[in-house]
N, C-alpha and C positions, 0 to 999 in steps of 0.2 A: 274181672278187672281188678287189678293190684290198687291198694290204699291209697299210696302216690299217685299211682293216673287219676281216682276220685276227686284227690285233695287239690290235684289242678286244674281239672275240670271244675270245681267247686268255686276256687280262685279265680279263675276266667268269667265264669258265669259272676261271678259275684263284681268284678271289674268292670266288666263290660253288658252292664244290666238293659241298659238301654237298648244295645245292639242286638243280644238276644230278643227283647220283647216285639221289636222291629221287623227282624225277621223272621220270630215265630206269627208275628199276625201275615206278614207277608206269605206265607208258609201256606198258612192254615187257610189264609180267604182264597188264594189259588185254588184249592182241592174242589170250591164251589164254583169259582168263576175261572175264567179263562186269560191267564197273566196275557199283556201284550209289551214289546219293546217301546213303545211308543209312551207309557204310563212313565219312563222314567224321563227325567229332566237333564239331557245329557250336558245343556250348559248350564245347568246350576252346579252341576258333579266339576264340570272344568272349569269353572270361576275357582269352587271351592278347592279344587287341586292348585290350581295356580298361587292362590293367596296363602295357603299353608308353605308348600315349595320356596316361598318367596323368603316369606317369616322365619320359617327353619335357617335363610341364607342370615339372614339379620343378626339371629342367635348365636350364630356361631360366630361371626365377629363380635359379638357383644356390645352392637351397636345401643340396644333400650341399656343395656347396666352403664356403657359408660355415659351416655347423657345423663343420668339419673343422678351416678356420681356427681358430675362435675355440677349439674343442678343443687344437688345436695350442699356440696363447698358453698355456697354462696350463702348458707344459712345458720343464722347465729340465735336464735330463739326459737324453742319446743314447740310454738304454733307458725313458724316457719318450715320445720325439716314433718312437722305431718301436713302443711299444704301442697310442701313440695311431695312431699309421697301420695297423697293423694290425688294430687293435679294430675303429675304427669300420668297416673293408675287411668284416670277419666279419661285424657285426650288420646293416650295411645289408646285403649281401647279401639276407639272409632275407628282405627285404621288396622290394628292388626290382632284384633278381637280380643272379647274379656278374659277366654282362659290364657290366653298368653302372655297378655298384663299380669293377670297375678301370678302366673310361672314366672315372673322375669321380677318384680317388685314386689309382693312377700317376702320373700326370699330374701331381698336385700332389708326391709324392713326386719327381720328379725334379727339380723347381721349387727345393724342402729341399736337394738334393744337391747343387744349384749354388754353395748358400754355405756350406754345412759341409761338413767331412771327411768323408762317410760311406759304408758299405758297400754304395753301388746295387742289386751285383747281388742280394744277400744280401736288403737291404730289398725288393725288387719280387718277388722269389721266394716271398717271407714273406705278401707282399697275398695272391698268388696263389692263396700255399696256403688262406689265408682266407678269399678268396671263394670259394673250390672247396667247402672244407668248413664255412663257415657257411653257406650256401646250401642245405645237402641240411636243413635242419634242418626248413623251412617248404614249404607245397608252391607259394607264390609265391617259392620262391626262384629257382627256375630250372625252363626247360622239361621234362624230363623228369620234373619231381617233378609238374609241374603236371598234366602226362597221363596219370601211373600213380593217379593219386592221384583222377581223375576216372574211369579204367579201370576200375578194382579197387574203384569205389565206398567210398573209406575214408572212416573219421567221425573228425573231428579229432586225437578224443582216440587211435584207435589208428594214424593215422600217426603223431605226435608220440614214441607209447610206441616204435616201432620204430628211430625215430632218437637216441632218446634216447641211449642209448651209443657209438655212434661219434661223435656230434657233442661227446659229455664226453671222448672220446678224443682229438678232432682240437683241442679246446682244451689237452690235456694237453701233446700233440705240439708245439704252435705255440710255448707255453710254455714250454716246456723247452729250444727251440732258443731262444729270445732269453733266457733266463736266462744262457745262455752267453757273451751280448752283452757286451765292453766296454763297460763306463760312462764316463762325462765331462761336469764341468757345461761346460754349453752356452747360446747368446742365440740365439734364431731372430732373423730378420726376415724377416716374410712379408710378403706382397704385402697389402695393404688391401681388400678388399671390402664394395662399400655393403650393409647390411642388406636381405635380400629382401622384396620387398612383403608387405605382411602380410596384405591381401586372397587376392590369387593364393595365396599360400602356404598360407595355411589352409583354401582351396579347392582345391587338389591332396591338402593331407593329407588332407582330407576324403575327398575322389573314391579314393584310396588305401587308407585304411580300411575304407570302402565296398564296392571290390573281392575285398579281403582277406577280410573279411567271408565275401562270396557265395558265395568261394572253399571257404572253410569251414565252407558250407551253412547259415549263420547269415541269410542271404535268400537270395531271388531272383534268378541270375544273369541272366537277362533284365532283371530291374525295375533291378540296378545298369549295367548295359549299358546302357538308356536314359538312368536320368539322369546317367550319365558322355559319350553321344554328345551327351546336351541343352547340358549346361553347358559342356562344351568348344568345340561350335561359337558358345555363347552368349560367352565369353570368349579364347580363341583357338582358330580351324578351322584355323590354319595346324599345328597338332599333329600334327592327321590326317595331312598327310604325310610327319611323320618318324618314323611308327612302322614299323618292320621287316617290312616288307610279305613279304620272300625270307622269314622265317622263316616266318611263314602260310604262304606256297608249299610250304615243305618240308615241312611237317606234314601238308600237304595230300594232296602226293606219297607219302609214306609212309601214311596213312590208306588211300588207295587201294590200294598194295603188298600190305598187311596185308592188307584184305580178301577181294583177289584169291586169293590164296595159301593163307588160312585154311581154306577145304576141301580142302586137293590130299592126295594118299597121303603123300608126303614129309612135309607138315608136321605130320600125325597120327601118322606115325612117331616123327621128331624129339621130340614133344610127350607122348606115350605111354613113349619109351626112355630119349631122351638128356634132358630137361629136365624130365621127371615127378618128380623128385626136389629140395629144398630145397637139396643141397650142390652137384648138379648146376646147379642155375640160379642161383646165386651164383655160381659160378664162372665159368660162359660169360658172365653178366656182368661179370666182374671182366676177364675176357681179348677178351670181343668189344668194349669199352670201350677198351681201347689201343688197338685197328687201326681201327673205326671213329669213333671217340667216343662217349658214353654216352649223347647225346639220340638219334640214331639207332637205337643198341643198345637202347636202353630200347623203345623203338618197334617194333620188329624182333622181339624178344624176347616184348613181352605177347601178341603173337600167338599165342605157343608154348607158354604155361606157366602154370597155374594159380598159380605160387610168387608171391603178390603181394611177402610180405614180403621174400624173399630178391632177387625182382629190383628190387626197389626200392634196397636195400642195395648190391647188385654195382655197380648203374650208378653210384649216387653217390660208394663209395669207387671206384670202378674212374673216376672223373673224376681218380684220383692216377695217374702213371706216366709215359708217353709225352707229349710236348708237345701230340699233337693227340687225347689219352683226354678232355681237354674241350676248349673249343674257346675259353673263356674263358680260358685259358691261352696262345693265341696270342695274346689281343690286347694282353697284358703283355707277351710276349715282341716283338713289334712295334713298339710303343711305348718298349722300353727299347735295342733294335737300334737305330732310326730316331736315338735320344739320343746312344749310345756305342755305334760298329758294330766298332771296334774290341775291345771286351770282349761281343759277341756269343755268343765259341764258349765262354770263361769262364763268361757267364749260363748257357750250356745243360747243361754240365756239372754245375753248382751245381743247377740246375733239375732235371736228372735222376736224382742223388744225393739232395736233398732228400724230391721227389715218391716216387721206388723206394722208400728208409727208411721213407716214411709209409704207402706202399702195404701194406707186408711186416708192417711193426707193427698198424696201425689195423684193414686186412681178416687180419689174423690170429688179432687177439684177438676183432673182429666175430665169425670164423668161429667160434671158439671157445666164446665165449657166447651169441650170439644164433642159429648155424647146427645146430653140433652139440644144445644143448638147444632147440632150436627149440618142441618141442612145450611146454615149462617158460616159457619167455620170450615168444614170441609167441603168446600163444592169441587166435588169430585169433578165434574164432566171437565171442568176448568184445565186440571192436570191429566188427564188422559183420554184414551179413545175406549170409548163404551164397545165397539163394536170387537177390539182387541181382547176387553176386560171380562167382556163374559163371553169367555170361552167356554158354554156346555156344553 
């Protein structure tokens, strides 16, 4: 094999780390156990088709940059234009997930930094924190909410109640670091972008809603799955190819891991000892969430443990800590590298002070209210049907 096939087989592997690891355990647990079609989640995979499909329509009218802009215009002081960056990082999140916020607003954030004075690493650290933790709020906001949340069969209203205080937390958090901010009046000048089609546009937010919707058991995810595949090959099919195809893969990968494994003596052990327990299974999510990241961990975990609520909780604060506890946090930290590689080791340090402080704070007081009264604060049976939820 010639150098150049090594060196991009090296590059791939090294891109796409997760998706390898995914489907080499999917791989490797086959060879003992006997895969079945049934282990994979065929509407989680078409949720998660539909709402990437969707997003991709969004981007390319550049409907998040030009709200953002015209957001931005409206601000005349340095702790206004990083509220405004980071608000809008938090809310969109919740709907069209944390990597895509910060593909869509870094970007513009370092755009701002080229003509004002301002604290880069400190602002893209701040997105960061806010797509991380406006994203756990919705179960469209990021993948592993989208699959616990289809797992554990919840009904709107008792995911929403489970997240409801650490996401009033991580506002608190975010908050309290930019109150700290320097002020100063300021003039932007941004770059001009033409108004997005109002067709297209209002036919993506549609197709969005739509999803969101199904998501939320308010329809038929089938019936929005079709008229999201109708309309977008009716209006651009070129979509279809830039939706995240590795992530389906890896889902895929791990769907099959799970299954395999789900009967073995180990994982009845595990499931019986180590994680039969609410603080237990917050916690291995809070720490298996650093060393693997939390859409894998999340994945890994449902396998083991009746604790919807709690592993719900660990994975999403457990997306604070380590650079790679989510994975949406590399793609800030790449992005602002690529910009200023010179204040690289500064961002991570900043990154890793900020993330820890939020970790220690947010999953503490989490732990405190929502783990320790668990049986006061989450009364599961309230939101859903036991007989649905454990599915063994």
């Amino acid at each position: 094999m010639s150098k150049i096939s090594l060196t991009k087989i090296k590059m791939w592997l090294k891109q796409e780390l997760v998706l390898t690891i995914a489907l080499l355990l999917g791989g490797v647990s086959s060879l003992f156990n006997t895969p079945h079609l049934y282990y994979i989640d065929w509407d989680v995979l078409c949720v998660l088709w539909a709402l990437m499909v969707v997003v991709a329509g969004l981007k390319t009218v550049k409907f998040l940059d030009w709200t953002a802009l015209e957001l931005l215009n409206c601000c005349h002081t340095y702790k206004q234009v990083v509220v405004a960056l980071v608000g809008i990082t938090f809310v969109s999140s919740m709907f069209v997930t944390n990597d895509v916020a910060l593909l869509t607003f870094v970007p513009l954030a370092l755009v701002i930094g080229r003509t004002i004075k301002m604290d880069m690493p400190q602002v893209i650290i701040l997105q960061t924190l806010a797509a991380n933790l406006g994203s756990m709020f919705t179960p469209p906001g990021n993948p592993q909410n989208l699959f616990l949340y289809a797992h554990y069969n919840y009904s709107a209203l008792g995911f929403f109640k489970v997240m409801l205080i650490p996401t009033f937390l991580s506002i608190i958090y975010i908050g309290w670091i930019i109150y700290f901010q320097h002020n100063r009046p300021l003039q932007l000048v941004l770059p001009v972008l033409e108004k997005p089609n109002r067709k297209l546009t209002t036919i993506y937010l549609f197709l969005l809603a739509l999803n969101v919707g199904a998501v939320l058991h308010l329809l038929d995810k089938h019936i929005a799955l079709a008229i999201t595949a109708v309309v977008v090959l009716a209006v651009n099919r070129s979509l279809v190819k830039q939706v995240d195809y590795s992530l389906l893969l890896t889902f895929i990968g791990f769907f099959i891991f799970i299954g395999n494994i789900s009967h073995t003596d180990v994982v009845s052990y595990l499931r019986d000892n180590v994680l039969g327990s609410t603080e237990g299974t917050y916690l291995a999510a809070l720490v298996s969430s650093q060393f693997i990241s939390n859409v894998p961990a999340a994945m890994l975990l449902a396998g083991l443990t009746r604790e919807a609520d709690a592993l719900l909780l660990g994975v999403n604060i457990g997306g604070l800590g380590t650079l790679i506890a989510s994975m949406a946090s590399v793609i800030s930290y790449k992005l602002f590298a690529a910009e200023h590689p010179y204040q690289a080791g500064g961002y991570l340090r900043m990154f890793l002070y900020y993330n820890f402080l939020g970790l220690i704070i947010i999953g503490l007081v989490t732990y405190l209210v929502c783990i320790v009264n668990y049986t006061d604060y989450l009364d599961v049976s309230a939101f859903r049907e036991m007989s649905e939820y454990l599915h063994w």
